[in-house]
KOLLUM-356196 format. One record per residue (C-alpha): residue in one letter; x, y, z; residue number from 1. Coordinates in steps of 0.05 Angstrom, whole numbers, plus 5000, padded with zeros to 4 digits. Each point is the difference from the previous one (the first is absolute). Layout:
BEGIN
[a,[X,Y,Z],NUM]
...
END
This chain:
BEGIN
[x,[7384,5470,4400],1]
[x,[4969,4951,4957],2]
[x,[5022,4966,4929],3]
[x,[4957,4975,4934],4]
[x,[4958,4945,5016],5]
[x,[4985,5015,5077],6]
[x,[4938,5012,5022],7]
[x,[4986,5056,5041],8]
[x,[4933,5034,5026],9]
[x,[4989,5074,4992],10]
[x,[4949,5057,5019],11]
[x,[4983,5029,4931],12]
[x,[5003,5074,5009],13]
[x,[4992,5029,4923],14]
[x,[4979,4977,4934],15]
[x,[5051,5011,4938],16]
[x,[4979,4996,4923],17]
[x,[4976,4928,4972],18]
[x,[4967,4968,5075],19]
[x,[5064,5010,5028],20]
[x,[4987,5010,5087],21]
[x,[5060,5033,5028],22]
[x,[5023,4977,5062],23]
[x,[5059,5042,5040],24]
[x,[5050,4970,5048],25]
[x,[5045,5048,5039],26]
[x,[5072,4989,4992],27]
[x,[5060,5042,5031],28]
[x,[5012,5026,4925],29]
[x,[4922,5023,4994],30]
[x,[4941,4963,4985],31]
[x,[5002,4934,4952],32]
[x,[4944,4993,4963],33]
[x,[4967,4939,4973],34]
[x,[4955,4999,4940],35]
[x,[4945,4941,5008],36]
[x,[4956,4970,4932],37]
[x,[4925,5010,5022],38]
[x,[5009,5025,5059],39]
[x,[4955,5066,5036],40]
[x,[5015,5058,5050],41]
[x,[4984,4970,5069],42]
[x,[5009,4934,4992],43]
[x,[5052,4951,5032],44]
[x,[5029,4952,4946],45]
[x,[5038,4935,4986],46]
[x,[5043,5010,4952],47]
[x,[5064,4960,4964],48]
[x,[5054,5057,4978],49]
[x,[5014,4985,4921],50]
[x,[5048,5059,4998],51]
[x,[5047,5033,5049],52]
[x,[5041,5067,4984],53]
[x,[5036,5047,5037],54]
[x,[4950,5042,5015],55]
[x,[4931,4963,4984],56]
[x,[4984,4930,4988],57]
[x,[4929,4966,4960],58]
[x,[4963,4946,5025],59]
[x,[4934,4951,4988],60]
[x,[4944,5007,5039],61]
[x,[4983,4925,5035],62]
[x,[4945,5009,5044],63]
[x,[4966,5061,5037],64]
[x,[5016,4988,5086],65]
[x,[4954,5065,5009],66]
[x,[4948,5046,4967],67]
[x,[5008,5066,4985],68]
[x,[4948,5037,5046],69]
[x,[4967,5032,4923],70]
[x,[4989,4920,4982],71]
[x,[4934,4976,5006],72]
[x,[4992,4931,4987],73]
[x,[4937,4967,4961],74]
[x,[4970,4942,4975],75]
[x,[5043,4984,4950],76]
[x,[5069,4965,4993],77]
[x,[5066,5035,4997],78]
[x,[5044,4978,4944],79]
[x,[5064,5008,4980],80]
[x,[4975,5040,4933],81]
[x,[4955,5057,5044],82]
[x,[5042,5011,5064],83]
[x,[4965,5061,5016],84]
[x,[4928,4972,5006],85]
[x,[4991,5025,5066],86]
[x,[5025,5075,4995],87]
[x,[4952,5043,4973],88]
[x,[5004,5018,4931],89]
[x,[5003,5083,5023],90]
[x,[5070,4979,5037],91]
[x,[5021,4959,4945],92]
[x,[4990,5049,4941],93]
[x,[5022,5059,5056],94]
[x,[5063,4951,4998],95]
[x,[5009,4992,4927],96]
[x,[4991,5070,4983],97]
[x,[5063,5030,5045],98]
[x,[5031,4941,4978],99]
[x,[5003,4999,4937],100]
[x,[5001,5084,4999],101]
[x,[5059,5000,5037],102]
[x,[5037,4952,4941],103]
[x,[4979,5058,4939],104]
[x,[5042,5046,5050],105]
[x,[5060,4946,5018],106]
[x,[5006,4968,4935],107]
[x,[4968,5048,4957],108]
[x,[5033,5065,5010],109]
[x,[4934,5030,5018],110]
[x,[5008,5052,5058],111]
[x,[4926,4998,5021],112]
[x,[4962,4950,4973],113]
[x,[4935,5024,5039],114]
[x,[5006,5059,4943],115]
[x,[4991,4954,4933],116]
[x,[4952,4948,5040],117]
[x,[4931,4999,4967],118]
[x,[4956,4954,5039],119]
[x,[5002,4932,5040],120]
[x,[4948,4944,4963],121]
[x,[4970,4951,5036],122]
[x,[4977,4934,4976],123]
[x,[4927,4993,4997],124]
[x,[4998,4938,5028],125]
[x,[5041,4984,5061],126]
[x,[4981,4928,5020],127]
[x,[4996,4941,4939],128]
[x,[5031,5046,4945],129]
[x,[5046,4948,4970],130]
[x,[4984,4971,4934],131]
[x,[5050,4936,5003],132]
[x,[5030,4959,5065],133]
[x,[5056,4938,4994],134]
[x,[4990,4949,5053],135]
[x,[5050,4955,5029],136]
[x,[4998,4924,5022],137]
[x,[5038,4979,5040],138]
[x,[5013,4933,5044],139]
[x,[5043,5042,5046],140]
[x,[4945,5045,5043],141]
[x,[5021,5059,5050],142]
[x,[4940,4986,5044],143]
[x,[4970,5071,5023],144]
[x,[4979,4978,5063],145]
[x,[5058,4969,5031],146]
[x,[5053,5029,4960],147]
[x,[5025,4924,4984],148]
[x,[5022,4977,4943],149]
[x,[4975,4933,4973],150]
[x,[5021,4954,4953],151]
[x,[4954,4955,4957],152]
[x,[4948,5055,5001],153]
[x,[4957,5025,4951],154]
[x,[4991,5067,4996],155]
[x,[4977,5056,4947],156]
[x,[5014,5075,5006],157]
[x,[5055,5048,5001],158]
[x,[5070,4986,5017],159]
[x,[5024,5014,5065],160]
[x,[5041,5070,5005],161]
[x,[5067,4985,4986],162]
[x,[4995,4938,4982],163]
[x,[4996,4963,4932],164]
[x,[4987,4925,5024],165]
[x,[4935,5010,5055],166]
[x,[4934,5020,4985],167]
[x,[4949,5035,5041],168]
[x,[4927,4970,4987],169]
[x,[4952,5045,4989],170]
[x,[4940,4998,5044],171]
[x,[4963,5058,4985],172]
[x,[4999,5053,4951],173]
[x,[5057,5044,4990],174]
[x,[4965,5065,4987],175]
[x,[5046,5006,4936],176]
[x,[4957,4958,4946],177]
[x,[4936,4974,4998],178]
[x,[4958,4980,5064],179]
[x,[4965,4952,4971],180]
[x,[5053,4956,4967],181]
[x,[5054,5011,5059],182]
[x,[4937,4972,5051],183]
[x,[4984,4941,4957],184]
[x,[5074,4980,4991],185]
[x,[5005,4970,5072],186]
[x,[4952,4944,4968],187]
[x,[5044,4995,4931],188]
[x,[5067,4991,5050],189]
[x,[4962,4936,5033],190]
[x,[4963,4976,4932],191]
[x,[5073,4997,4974],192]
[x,[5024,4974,5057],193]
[x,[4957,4940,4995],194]
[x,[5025,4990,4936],195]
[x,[5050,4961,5042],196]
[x,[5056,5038,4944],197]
[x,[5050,5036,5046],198]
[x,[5019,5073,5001],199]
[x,[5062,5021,4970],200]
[x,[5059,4989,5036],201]
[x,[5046,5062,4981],202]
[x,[5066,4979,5041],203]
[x,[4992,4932,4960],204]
[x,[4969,5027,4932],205]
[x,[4948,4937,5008],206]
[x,[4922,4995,5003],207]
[x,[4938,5018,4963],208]
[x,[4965,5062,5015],209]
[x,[5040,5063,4985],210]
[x,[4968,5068,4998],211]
[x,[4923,5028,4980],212]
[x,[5008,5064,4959],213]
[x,[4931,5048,4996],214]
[x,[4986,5049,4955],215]
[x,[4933,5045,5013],216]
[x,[4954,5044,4955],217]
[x,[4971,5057,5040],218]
[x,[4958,5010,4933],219]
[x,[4974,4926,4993],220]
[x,[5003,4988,5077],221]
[x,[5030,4932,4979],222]
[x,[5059,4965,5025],223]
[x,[5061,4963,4953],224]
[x,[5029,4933,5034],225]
[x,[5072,4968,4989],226]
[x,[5020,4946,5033],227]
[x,[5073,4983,4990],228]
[x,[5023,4931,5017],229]
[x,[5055,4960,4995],230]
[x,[4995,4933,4955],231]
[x,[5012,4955,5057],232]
[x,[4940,4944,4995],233]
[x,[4963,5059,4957],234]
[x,[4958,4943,4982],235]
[x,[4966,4984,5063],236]
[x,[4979,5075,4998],237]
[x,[4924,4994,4996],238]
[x,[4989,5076,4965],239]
[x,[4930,4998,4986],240]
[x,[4983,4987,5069],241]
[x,[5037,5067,5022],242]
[x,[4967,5045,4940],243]
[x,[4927,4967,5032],244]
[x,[5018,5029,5066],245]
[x,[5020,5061,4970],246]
[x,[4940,5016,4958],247]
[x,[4957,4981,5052],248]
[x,[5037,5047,5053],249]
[x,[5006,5056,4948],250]
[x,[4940,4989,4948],251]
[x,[5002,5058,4947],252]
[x,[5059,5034,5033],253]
[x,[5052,4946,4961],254]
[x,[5020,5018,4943],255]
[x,[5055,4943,4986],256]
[x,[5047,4946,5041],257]
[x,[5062,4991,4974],258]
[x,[5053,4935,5022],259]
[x,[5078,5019,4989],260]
[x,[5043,4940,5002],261]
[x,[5070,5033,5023],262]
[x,[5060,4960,5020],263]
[x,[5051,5057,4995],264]
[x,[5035,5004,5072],265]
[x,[4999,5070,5008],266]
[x,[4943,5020,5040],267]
[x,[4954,5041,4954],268]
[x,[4941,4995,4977],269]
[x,[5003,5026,4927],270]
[x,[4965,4962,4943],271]
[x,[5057,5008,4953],272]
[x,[5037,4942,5040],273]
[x,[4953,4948,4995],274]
[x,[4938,4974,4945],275]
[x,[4926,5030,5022],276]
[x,[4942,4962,4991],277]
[x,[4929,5043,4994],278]
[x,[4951,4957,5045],279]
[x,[4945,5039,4997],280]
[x,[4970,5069,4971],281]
[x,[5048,5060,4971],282]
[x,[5066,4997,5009],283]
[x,[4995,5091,5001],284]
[x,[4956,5046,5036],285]
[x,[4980,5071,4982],286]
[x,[5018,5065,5042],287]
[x,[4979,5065,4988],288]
[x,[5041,5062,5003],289]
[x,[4963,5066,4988],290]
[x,[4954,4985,4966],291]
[x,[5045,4951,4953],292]
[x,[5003,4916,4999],293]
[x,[5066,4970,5007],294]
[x,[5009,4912,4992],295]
[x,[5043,4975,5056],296]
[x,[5023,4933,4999],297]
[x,[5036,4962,5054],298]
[x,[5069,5024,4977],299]
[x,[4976,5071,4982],300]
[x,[5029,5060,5026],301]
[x,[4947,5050,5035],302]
[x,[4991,5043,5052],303]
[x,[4983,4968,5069],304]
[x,[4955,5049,5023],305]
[x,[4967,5026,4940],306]
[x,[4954,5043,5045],307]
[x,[5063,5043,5024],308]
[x,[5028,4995,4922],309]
[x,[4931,5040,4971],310]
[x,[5028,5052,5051],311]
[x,[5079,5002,4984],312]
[x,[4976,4998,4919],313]
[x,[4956,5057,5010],314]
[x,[5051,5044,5040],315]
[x,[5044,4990,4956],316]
[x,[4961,5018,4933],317]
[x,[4983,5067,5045],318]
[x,[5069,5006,4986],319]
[x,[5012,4990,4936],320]
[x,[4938,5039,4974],321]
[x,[5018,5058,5044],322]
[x,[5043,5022,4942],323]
[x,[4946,5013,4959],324]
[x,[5016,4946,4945],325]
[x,[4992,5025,4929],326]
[x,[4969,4943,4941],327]
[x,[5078,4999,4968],328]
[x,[5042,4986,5072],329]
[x,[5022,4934,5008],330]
[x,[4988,4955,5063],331]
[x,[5054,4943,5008],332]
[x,[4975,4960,5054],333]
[x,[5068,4963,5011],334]
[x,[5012,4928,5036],335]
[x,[4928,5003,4986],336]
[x,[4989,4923,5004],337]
[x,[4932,4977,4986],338]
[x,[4975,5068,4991],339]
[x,[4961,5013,5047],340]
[x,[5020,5079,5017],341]
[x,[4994,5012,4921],342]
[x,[4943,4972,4985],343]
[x,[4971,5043,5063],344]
[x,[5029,5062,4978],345]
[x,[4964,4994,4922],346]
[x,[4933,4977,5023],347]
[x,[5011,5069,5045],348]
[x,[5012,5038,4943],349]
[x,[5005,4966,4929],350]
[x,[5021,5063,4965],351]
[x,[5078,4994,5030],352]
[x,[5048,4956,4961],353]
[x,[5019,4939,5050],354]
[x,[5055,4955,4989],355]
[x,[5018,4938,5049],356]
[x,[5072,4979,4992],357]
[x,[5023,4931,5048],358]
[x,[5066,4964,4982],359]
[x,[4971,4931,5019],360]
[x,[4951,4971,4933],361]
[x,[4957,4963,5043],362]
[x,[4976,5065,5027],363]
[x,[4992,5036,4947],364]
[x,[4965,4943,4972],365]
[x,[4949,4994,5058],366]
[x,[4994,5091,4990],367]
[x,[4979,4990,4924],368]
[x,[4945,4945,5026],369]
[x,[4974,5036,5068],370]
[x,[4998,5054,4952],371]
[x,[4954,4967,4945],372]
[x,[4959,4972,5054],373]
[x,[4982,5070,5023],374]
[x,[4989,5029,4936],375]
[x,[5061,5047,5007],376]
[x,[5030,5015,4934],377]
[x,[5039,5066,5017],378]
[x,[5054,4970,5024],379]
[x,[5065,4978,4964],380]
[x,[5046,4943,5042],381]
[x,[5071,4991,4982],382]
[x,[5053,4938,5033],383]
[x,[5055,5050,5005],384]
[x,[5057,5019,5044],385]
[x,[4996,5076,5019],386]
[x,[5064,5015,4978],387]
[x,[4990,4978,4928],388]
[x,[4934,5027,4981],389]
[x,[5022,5059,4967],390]
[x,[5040,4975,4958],391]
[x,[4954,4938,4990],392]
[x,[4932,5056,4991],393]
[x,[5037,5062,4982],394]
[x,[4935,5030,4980],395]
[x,[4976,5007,5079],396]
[x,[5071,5042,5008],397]
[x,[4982,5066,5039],398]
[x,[4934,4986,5000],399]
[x,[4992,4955,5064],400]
[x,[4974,5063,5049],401]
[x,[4981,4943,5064],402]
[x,[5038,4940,5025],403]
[x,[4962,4949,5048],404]
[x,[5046,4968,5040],405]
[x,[4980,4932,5039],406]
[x,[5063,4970,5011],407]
[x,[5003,4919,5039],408]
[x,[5018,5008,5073],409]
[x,[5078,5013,4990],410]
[x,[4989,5058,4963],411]
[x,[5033,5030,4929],412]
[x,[5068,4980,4995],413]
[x,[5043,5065,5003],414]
[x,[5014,4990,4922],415]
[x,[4936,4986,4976],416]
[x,[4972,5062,5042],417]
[x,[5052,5053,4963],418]
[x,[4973,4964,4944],419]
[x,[4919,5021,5016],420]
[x,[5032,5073,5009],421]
[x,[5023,4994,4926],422]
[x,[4938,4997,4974],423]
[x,[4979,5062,5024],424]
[x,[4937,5006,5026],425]
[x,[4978,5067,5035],426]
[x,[4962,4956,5056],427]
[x,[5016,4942,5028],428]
[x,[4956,4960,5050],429]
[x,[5019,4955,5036],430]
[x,[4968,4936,5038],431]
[x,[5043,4967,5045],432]
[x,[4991,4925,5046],433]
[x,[5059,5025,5041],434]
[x,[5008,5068,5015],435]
[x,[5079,4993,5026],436]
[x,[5018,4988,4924],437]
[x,[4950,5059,4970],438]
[x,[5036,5051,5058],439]
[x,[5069,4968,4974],440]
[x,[4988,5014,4925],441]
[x,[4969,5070,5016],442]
[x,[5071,5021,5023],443]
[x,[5021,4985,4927],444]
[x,[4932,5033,4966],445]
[x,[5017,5061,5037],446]
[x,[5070,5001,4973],447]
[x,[4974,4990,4933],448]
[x,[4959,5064,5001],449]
[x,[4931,4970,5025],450]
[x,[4965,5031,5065],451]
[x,[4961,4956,5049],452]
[x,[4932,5041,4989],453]
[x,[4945,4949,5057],454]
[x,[5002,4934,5009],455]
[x,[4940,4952,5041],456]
[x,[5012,4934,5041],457]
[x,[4948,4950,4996],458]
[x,[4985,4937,5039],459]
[x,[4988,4947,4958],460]
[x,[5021,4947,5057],461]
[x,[4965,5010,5072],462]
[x,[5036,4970,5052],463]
[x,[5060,4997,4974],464]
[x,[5063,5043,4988],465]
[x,[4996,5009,4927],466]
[x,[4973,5066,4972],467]
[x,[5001,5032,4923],468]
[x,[5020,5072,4977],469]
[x,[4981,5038,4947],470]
[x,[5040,5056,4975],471]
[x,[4992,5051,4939],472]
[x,[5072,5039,4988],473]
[x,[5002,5052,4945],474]
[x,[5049,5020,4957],475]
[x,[5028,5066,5010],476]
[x,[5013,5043,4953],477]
END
């Protein structure tokens, strides 16, 4: 039929978990089915097959031939980071929701889902909810009009689907971050290009400009620049010029400029792999969550759309204070990381005991300070790993009653979850970035004597396939 690497075009019939279109091809044996990255029901796609099994095969998205009739386009410019732009956001959470329902029952052992599913959360803002955005130079430009590639270009955007050497300039906002910064960049792409210093070259790991990271405060309404370059003739980089145009485009609404000098090869655009320089104002901003202010700087973890994030914190404090939390129980808020959940959950109600525990210092570091800043003393933070703490705080033994769980993207390893169920907690509620791995470790929590009691989706990313879950289990007696 086909093997990995071809490309093929197919009608996109189905959506799967994850932004995954399913596209069916009739064979003798049955139908074949194709799972396609960003793809939607009704569309025809490009598509380059990355996988190919006996019965299914996965492949990457490369360029829509034909709109789904739900599509509507709009003003603004389809990227590679929101490929469902144009569908309207009832069909895409209609999408997400059997989805990702459908895994819990797969995956998760759960015969009907629909029974334990609490509610469906939007996110309060559907258009410009993004608090940070990487840009991408590049002097290798997929031009949008003619579909050409050139050479010796000079563009600034997003990298082309599929690609990791071409760039796609932006030329109007995006509809992801803010409108005013994404309309104003078409004049920073030709200030820098008269600069006369070249984009980066990524095939060749030469030239100047590299990436523009931005990091937004909803709270301030002010905007955090990086601009990460490589050292190549960094001295005929005339910076003050570029922080003029900048404050006079942006007035009050900057709140720093950074300049990242970065000659690693690989193509990131972290600070850790090159020396900053503050140009001008702060090098941090200040969001606020609930109520509470949190310092972000460049390299700072946070939540991108902290609008959405008031919403998943809130559900799931419903949950935990459902229980009816007496002044002795215990609250470990676990991979709790800068603290943010804890610190929530005791300015909710001060009386509980709270305790944040994060195996990586930094974080706990950044907890204790976040914490200070907000006037939070209730809360104890420990760098520990989950299956020590016991024997490292015996006194907390049998008296930990609720477990937060807010696990990275892959999930709990399968050892370090059976160590969580040692501890013992009578509740555990759980917040999850990828629901596949919270319906995978709910097969083992309901092994271990825990019941699935609700659990909530919520869409902290619009126009995209990415959704969060919530889940309380309880232990059963």
């Amino acid at each position: 039929m086909f093997k990995r690497a071809d490309v093929i075009t197919v009608e996109i019939s189905g959506y799967a978990f994850g932004g995954k279109g399913v596209a069916k091809i009739p064979t003798d044996d049955g139908d074949y089915v194709v799972f396609v990255d960003n793809a939607f029901p009704g569309q025809t796609v490009k598509a380059r097959v990355a996988k190919k099994r006996k019965r299914f095969a996965e492949a990457k998205l490369i360029e829509v031939v034909e709109r789904s009739p739900l599509e509507k386009e709009s003003e603004f410019q389809e990227i590679s980071g929101g490929p469902y732009i144009y569908v309207p956001i009832d069909e895409q959470e209609k999408a997400k929701q059997e989805s990702t329902l459908e895994i819990y029952r797969r995956i998760g052992r759960i015969e009907d889902p629909t029974e334990i599913f609490d509610e469906f959360i939007s996110s309060p803002e559907h258009f410009y909810y993004r608090n940070k955005m990487e840009y991408s130079f590049s002097s290798i430009e997929h031009d949008l009009k003619t579909g050409e590639e050139l050479d010796d270009a000079f563009a600034l955007g997003f990298k082309r689907r599929g690609t990791w050497w071409k760039v796609e300039s932006l030329d109007k906002p995006s509809g992801m971050f803010d409108e005013q910064w994404e309309t104003i960049l078409i004049e920073i792409r030709e200030l820098l290009k008269s600069t006369g210093l070249p984009a980066w070259h990524p095939p060749q790991k030469i030239g100047f400009f590299r990436h523009i990271v931005v990091r937004k405060s909803f709270h301030q309404d002010k905007l955090l620049l990086n601009f990460v370059t490589s050292s190549q003739d960094v001295e005929k980089f005339d910076s003050k010029f570029l922080v003029d145009f900048l404050k006079e485009k942006l007035g009050d609404r900057l709140a720093g400029v950074q300049h990242t000098v970065n000659d690693n090869v690989a193509d990131r655009a972290k600070i850790e792999n090159g020396q900053c320089e503050l140009l001008f104002g702060e090098p941090v901003i200040v969001e606020r969550l609930l109520g509470l202010d949190f310092e972000i700087s460049m390299e700072s973890f946070f939540q991108t759309n902290p609008k959405s994030a008031e919403r998943l914190y809130n559900k799931a404090l419903d949950y935990v204070f459902e229980e009816g939390l007496k002044p002795n129980d215990v609250v470990m808020d676990l991979f709790c990381g800068t603290g943010t959940i804890g610190q929530i959950l005791t300015s909710r109600n001060a009386d509980v005991k709270i305790i944040g525990v994060d195996i990586v210092e930094e974080a706990i570091d950044d907890a204790r300070k976040n914490a200070e800043r907000n006037g939070i003393n209730g809360i104890d933070f420990y760098t520990a790993d989950v299956g020590k703490f016991l024997k490292e705080y015996p006194h907390y033994k049998e008296k930990i009653t609720t477990i937060i769980l807010d696990p990275p993207r892959a999930g709990i390893a399968p050892k370090t979850l059976l160590k969580v169920i040692e501890l013992g907690a009578k509740n555990i509620v759980y917040i999850s970035c990828n629901p596949s791995t919270q319906a995978r470790d709910t097969e083992t929590l309901l092994k271990e004597g825990y019941k699935l009691e609700k659990m909530s989706l919520v869409d902290q990313f619009p126009h995209t396939g990415h959704i969060e879950a919530i889940a309380k289990y309880k232990k059963l007696k």
